[in-house]
MDTraj code that builds the backbone (N, CA, C; nanometers):
import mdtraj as md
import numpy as np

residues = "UNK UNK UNK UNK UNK UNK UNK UNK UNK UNK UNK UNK UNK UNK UNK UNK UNK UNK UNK UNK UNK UNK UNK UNK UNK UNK UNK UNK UNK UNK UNK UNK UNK UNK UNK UNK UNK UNK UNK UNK UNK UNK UNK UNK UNK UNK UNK UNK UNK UNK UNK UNK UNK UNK UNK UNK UNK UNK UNK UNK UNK UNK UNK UNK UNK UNK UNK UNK UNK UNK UNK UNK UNK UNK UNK UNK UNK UNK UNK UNK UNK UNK UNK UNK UNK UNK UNK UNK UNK UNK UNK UNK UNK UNK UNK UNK UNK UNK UNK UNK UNK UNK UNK UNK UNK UNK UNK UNK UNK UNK UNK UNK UNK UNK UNK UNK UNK UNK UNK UNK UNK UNK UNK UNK UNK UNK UNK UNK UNK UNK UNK UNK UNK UNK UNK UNK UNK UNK UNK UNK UNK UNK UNK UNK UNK UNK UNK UNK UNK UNK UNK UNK UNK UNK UNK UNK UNK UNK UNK".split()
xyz = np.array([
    [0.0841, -0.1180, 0.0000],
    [0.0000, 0.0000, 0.0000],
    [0.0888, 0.1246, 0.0000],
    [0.0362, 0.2350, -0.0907],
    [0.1652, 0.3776, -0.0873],
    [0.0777, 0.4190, -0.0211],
    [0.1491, 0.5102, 0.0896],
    [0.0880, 0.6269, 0.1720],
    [0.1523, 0.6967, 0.1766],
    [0.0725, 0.8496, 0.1856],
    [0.1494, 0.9622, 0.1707],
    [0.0621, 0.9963, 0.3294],
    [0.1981, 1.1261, 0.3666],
    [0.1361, 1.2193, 0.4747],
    [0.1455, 1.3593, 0.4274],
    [0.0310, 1.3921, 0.4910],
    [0.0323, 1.5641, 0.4452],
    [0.0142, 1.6488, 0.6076],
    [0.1379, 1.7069, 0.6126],
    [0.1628, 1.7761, 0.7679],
    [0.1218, 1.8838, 0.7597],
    [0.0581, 1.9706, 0.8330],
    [0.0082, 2.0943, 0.8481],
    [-0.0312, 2.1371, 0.9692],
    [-0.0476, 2.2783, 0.9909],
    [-0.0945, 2.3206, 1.1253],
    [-0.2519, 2.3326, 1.1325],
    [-0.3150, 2.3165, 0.9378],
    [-0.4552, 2.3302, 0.9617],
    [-0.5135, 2.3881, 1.0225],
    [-0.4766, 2.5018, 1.0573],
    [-0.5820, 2.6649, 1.1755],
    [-0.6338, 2.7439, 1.0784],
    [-0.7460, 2.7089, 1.0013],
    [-0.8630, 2.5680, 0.9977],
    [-0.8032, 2.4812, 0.9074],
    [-0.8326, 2.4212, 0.8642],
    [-0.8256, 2.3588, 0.7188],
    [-0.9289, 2.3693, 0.6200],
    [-0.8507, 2.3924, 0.5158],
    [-0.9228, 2.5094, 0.3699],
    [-0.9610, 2.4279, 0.2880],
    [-1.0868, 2.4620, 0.1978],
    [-1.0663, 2.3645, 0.0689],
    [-0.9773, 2.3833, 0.0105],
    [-0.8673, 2.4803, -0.0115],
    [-0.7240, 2.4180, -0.0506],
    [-0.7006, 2.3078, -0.0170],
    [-0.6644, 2.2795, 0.0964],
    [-0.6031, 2.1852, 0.1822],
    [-0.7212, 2.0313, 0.1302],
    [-0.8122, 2.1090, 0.1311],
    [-0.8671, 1.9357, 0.0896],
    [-0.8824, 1.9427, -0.0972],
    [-0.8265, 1.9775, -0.1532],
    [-0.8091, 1.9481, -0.2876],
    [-0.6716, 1.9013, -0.2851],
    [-0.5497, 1.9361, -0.1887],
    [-0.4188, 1.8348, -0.2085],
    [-0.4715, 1.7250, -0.1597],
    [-0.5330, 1.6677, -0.0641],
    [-0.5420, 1.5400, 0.0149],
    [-0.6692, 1.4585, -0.1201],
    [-0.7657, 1.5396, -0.1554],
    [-0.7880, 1.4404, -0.2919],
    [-0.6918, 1.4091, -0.4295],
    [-0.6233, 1.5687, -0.4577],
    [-0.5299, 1.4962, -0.5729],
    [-0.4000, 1.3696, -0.5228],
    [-0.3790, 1.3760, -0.3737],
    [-0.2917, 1.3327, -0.3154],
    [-0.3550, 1.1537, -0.3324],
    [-0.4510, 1.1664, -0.3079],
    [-0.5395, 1.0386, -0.3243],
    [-0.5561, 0.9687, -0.4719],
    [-0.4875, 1.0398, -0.5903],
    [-0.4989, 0.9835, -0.6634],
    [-0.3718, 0.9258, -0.6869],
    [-0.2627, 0.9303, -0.6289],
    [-0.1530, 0.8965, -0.6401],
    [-0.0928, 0.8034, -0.5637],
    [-0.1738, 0.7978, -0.3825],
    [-0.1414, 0.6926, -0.3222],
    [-0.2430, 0.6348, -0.2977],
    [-0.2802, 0.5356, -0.1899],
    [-0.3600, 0.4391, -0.1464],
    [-0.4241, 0.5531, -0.0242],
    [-0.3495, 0.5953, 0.0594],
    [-0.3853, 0.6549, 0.1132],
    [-0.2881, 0.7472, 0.1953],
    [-0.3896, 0.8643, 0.2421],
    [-0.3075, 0.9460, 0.2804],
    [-0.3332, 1.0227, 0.4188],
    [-0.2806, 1.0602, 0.5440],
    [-0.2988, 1.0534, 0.6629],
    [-0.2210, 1.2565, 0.6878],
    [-0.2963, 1.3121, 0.7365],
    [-0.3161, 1.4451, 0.7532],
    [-0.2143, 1.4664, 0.9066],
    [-0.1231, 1.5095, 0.8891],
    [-0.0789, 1.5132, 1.0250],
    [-0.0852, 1.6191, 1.0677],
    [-0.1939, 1.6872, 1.1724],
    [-0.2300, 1.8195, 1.2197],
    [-0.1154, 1.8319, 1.3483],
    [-0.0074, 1.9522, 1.2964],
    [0.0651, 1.9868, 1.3949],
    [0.0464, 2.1264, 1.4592],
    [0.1761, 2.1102, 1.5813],
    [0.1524, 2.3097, 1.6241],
    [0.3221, 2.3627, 1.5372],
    [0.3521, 2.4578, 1.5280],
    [0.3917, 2.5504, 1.4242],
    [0.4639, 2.6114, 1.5669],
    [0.6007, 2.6066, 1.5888],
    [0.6084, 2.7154, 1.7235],
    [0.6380, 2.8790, 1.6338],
    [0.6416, 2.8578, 1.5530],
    [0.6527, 2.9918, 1.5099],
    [0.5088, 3.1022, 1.4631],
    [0.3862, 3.0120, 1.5216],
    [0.2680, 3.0190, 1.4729],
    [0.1731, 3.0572, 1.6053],
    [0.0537, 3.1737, 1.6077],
    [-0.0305, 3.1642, 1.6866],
    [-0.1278, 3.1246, 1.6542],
    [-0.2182, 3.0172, 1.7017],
    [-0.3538, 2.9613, 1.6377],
    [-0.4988, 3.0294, 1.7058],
    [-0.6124, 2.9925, 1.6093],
    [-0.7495, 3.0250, 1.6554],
    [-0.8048, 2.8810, 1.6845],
    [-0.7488, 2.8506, 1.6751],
    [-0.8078, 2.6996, 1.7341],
    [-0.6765, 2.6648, 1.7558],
    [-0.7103, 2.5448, 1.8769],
    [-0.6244, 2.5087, 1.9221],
    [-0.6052, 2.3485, 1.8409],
    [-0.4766, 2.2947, 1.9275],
    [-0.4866, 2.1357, 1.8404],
    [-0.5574, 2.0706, 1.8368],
    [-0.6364, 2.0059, 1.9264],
    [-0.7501, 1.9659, 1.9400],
    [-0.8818, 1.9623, 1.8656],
    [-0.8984, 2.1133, 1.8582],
    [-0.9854, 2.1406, 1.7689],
    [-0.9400, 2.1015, 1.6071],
    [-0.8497, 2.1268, 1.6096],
    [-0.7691, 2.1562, 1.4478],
    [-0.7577, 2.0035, 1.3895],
    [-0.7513, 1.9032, 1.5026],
    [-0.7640, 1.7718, 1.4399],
    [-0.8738, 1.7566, 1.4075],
    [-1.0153, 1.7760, 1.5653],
    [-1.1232, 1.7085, 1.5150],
    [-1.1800, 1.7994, 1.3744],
    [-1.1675, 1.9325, 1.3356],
    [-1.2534, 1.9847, 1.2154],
    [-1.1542, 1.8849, 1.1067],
    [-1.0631, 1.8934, 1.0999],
    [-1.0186, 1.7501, 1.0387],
    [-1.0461, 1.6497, 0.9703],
    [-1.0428, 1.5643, 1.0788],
    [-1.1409, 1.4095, 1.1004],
    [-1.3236, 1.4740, 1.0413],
    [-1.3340, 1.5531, 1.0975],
    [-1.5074, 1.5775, 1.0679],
    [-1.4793, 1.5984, 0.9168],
    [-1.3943, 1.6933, 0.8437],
    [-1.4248, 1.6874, 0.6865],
    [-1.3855, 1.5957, 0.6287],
    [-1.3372, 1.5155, 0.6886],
    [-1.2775, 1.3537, 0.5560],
    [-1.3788, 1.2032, 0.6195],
    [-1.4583, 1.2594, 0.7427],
    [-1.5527, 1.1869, 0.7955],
    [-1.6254, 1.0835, 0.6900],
    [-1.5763, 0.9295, 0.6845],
    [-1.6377, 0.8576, 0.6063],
    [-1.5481, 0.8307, 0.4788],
    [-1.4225, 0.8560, 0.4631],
    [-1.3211, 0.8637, 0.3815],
    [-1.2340, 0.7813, 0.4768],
    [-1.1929, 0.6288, 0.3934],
    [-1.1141, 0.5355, 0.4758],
    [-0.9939, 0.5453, 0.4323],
    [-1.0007, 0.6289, 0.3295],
    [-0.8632, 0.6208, 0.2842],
    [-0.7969, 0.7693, 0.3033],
    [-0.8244, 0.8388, 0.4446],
    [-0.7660, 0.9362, 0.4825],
    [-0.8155, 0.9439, 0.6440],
    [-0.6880, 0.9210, 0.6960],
    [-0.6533, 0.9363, 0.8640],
    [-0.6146, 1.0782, 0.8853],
    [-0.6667, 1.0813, 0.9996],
    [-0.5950, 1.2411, 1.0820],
    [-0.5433, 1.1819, 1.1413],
    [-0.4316, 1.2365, 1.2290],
    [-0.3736, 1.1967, 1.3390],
    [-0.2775, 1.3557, 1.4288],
    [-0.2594, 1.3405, 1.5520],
    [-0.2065, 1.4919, 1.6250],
    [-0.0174, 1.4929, 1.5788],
    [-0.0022, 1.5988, 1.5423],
    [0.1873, 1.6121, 1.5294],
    [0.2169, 1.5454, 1.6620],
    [0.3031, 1.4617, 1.6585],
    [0.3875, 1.4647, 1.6902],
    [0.5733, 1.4925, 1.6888],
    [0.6034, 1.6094, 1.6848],
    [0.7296, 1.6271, 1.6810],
    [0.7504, 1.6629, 1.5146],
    [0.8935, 1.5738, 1.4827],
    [0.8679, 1.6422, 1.3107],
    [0.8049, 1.5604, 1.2518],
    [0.8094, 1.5793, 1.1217],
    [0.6743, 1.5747, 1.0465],
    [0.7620, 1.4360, 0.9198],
    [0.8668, 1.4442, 0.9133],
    [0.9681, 1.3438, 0.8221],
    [0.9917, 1.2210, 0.9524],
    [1.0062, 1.2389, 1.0722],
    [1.0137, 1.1597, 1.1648],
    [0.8640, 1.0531, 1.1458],
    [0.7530, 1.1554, 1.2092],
    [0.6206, 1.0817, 1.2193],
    [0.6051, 0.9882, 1.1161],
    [0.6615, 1.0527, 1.0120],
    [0.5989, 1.0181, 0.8373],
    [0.6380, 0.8491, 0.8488],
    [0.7739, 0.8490, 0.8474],
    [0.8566, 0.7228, 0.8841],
    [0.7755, 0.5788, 0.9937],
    [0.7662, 0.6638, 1.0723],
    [0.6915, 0.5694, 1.2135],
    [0.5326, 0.5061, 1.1714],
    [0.4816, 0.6282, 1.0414],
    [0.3321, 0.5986, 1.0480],
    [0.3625, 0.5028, 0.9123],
    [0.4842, 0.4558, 0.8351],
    [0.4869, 0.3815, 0.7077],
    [0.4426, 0.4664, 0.6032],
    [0.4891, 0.5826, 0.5938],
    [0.4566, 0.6557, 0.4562],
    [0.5746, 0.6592, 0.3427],
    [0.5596, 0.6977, 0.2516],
    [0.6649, 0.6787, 0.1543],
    [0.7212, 0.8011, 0.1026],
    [0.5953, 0.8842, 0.1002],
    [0.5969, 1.0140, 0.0799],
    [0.5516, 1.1377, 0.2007],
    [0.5782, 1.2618, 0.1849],
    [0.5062, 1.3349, 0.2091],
    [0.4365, 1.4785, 0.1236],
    [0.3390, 1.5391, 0.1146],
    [0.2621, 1.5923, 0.0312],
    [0.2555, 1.7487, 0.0742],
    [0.3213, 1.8118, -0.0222],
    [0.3256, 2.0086, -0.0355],
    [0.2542, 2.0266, -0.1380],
    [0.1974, 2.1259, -0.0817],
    [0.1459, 2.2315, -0.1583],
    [0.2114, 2.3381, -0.2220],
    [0.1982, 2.3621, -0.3312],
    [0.2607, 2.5105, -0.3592],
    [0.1431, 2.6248, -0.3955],
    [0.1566, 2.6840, -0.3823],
    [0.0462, 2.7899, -0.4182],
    [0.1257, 2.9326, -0.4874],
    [0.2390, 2.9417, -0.4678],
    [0.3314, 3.0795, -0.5533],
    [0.4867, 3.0030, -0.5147],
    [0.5727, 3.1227, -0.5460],
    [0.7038, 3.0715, -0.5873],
    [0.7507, 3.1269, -0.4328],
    [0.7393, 3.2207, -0.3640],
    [0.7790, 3.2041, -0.2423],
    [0.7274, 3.0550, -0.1743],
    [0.6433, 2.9993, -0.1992],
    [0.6292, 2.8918, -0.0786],
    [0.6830, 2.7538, -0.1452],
    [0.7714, 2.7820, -0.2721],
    [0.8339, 2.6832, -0.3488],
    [0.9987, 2.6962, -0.2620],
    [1.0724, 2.7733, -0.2100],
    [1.1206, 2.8542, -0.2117],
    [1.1853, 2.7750, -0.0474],
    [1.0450, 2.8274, 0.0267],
    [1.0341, 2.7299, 0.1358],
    [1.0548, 2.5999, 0.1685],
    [0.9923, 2.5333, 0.0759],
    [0.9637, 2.3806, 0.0655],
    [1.0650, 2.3433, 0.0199],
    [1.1343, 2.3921, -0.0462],
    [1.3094, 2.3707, -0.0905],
    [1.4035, 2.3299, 0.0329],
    [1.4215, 2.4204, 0.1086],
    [1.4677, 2.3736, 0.2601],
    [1.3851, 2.3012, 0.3222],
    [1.2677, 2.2966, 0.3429],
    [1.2158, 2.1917, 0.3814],
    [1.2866, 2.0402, 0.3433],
    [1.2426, 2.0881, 0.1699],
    [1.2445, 1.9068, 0.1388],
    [1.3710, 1.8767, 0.1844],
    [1.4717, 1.9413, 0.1886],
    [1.6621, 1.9636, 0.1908],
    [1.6512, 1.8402, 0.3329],
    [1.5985, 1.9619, 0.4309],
    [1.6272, 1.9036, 0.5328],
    [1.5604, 1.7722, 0.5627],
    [1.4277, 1.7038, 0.5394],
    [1.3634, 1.6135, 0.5751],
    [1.4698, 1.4555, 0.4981],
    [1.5150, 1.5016, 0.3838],
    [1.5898, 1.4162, 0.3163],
    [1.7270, 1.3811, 0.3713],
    [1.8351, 1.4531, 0.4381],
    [1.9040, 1.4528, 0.5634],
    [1.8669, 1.3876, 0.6647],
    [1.7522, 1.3806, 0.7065],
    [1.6483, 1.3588, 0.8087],
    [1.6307, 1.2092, 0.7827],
    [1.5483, 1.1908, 0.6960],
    [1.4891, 1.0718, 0.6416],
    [1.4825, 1.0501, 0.4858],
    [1.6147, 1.0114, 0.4373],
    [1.6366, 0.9950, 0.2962],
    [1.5222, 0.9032, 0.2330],
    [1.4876, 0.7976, 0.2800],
    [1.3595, 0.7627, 0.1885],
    [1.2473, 0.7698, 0.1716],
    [1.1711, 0.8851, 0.2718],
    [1.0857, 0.9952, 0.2451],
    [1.0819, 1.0717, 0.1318],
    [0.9890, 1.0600, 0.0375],
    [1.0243, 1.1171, -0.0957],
    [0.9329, 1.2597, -0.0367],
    [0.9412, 1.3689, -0.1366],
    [0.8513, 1.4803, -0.0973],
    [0.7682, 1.4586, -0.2426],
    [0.5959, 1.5268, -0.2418],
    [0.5585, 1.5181, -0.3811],
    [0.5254, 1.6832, -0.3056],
    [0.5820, 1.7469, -0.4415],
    [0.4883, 1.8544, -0.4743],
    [0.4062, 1.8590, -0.5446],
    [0.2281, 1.9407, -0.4875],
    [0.1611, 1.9645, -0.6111],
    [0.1106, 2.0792, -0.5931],
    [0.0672, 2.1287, -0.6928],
    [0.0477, 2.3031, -0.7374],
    [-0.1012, 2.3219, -0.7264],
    [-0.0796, 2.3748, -0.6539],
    [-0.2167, 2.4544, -0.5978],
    [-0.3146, 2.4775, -0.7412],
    [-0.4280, 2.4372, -0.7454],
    [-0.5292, 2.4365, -0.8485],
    [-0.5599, 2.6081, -0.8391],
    [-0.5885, 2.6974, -0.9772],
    [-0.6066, 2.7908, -0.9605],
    [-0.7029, 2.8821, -0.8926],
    [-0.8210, 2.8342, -0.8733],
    [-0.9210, 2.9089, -0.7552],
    [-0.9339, 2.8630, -0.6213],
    [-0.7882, 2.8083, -0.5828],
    [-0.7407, 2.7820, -0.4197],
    [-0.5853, 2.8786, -0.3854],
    [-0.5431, 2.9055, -0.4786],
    [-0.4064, 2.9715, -0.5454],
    [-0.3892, 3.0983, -0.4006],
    [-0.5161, 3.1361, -0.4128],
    [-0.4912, 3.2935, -0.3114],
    [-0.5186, 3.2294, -0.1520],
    [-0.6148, 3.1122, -0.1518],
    [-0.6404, 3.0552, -0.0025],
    [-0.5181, 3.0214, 0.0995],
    [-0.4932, 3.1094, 0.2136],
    [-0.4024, 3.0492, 0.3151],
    [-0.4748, 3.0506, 0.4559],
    [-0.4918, 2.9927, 0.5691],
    [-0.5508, 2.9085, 0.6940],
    [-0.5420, 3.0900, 0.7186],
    [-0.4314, 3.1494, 0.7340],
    [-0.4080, 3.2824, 0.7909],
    [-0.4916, 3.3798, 0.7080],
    [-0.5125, 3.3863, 0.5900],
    [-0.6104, 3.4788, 0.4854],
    [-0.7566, 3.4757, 0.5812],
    [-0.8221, 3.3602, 0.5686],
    [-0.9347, 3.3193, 0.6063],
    [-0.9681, 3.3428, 0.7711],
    [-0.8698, 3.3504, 0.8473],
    [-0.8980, 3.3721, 0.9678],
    [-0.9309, 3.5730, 0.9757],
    [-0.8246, 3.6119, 0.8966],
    [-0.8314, 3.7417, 0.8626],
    [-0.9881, 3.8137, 0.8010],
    [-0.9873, 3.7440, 0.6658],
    [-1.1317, 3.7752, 0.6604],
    [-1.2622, 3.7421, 0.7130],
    [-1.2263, 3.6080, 0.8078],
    [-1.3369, 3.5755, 0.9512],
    [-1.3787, 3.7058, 1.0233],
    [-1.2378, 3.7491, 1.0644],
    [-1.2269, 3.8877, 1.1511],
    [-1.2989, 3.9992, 1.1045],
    [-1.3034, 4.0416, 1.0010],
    [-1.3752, 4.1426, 0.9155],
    [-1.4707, 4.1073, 0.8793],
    [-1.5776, 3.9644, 0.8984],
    [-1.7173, 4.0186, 0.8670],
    [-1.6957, 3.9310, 0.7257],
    [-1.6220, 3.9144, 0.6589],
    [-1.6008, 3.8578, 0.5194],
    [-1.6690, 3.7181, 0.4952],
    [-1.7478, 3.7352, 0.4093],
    [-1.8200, 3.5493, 0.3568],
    [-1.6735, 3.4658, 0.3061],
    [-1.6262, 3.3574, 0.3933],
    [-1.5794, 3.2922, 0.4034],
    [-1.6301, 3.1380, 0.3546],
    [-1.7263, 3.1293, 0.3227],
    [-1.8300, 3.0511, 0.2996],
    [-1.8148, 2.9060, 0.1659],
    [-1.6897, 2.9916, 0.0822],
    [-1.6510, 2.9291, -0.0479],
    [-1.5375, 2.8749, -0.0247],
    [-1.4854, 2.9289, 0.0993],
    [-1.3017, 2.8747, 0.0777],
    [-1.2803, 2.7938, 0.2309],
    [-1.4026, 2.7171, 0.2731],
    [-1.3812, 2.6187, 0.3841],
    [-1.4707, 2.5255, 0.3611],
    [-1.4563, 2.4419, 0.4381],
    [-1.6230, 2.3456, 0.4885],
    [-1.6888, 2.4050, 0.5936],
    [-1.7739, 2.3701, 0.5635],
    [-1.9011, 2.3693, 0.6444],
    [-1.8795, 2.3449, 0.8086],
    [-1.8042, 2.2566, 0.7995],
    [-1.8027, 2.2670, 0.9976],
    [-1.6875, 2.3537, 1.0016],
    [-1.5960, 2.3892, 0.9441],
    [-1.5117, 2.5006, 0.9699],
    [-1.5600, 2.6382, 1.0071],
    [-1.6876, 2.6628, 0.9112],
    [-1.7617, 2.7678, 0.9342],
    [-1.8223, 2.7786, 1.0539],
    [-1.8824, 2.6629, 1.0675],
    [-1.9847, 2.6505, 1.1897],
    [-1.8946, 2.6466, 1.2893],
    [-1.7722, 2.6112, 1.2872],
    [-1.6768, 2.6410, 1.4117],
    [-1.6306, 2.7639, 1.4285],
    [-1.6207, 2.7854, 1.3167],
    [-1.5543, 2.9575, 1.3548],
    [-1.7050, 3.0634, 1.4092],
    [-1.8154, 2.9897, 1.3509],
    [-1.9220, 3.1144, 1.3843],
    [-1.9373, 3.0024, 1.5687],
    [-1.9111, 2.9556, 1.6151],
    [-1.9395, 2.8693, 1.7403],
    [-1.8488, 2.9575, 1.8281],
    [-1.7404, 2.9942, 1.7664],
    [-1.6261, 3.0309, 1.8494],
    [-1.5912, 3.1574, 1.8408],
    [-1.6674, 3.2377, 1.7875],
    [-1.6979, 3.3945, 1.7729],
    [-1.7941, 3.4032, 1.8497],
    [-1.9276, 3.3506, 1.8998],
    [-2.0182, 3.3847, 2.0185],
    [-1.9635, 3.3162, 2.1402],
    [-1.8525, 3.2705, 2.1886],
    [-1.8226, 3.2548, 2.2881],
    [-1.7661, 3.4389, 2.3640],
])
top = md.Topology()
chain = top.add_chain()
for i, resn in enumerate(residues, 1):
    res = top.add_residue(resn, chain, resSeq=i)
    for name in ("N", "CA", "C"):
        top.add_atom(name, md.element.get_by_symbol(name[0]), res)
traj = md.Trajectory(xyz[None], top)
């Protein structure tokens, strides 16, 4: 069986994010979402949350696991039997990124392959941080999440 992992901090997770984990699905058997924390990152949801909206959008999809970061993300990949792991690109700065990334994970764990795939063009502008931004302002957010993302973020604005 090929499995890929796709690591992220997911604060929420975007239909970006779930158009790599389906094209990602056409390439392996399956593929397992590893929702991490980012120390360089402040979240609106916490981990917890960030797994279960997660698990709730691939709800009924056997051929995609969530599971919580643990630690790095080329480490986990290894422990959980993946072969790969799965980037996104969305512009040439975050190509740029993923360059040292892949550098280092391959140092790390040489038979961890990385796949890049390119952001489909009407997900191109979507980032977890955009969307929290236009949450903040009142903005219909409505096209560039799921449905319990929404309903979480409007759950967690009347608190």
């Amino acid at each position: 069986m090929k499995i890929a992992c796709y690591p992220g901090s997911f604060d929420p997770i975007t239909n970006g994010h779930i158009s790599m984990v389906k094209r990602g699905l056409k390439l392996f058997d399956k593929v397992i979402i590893i929702v991490g924390n980012n120390i360089k990152k402040e979240y609106y949801f916490n981990l917890d949350e960030r797994v279960e909206l997660a698990r709730k959008t691939f709800e009924g999809n056997p051929q995609v696991e969530v599971v919580k970061g643990n630690g790095l993300s080329v480490v986990q990949a290894k422990a959980l039997g993946c072969q790969a792991i799965i980037r996104g690109l969305r512009m040439v700065s975050d190509y740029e990124y993923e360059v040292q990334y892949a550098s280092i994970n391959e140092y790390l764990e040489p038979d961890i392959d990385m796949v890049f795939l390119m952001s489909r063009k009407e997900y191109s502008f979507i980032s977890s941080s955009r969307i929290k931004e236009l949450f903040m302002y009142n903005s219909d957010i409505t096209h560039l999440v799921p449905a319990v993302v929404l309903e979480a973020f409007q759950n967690k604005a009347k608190k």
